[in-house]
N, C-alpha and C positions, 0 to 999 in steps of 0.2 A: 524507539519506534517498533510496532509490532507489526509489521508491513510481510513479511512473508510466516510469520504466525497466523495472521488472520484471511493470508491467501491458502497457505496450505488447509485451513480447518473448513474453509468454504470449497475446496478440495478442486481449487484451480489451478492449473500449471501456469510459468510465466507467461505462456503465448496467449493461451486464451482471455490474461487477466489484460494484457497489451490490447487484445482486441477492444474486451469488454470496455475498459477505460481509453481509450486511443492512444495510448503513451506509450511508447516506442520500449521494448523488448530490456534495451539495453538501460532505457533509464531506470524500470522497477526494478533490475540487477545493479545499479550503482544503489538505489537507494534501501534495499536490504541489505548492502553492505555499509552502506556511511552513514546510514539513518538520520538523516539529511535532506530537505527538499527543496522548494519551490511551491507553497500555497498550491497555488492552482494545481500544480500536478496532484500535489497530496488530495486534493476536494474530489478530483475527477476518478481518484483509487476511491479513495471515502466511497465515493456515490456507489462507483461499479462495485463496491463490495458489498454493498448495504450497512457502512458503518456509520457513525459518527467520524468528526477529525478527531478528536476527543479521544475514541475508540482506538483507534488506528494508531493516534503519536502517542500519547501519552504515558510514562514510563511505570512500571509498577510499583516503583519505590516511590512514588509523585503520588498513590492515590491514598 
């Protein structure tokens, strides 16, 4: 997952991306560490970030 690759490059800190997406602080820090999610949480990152899912999970070795 490239979940805090593609938060760092849209040049948002964990709080503000918590904001934007409503997903609590602590969960976008477990899941740029276990790359890991829950659908829903990952769509709600998707959106706030302007990605695809697609975008966002998908491994670079996979494309």
């Amino acid at each position: 997952m490239k979940l805090k690759q593609v938060r760092n490059s849209k040049g948002l800190s964990l709080r503000a991306l918590s904001e934007l997406a409503d997903v609590p602080q602590r969960t976008i820090e477990d899941l740029e560490r276990r790359d890991d999610g829950r659908v829903s949480t990952m769509i709600k990152l998707a959106d706030a970030l302007g990605v695809t899912l697609d975008e966002l999970c998908r491994d670079e070795a996979a494309e």
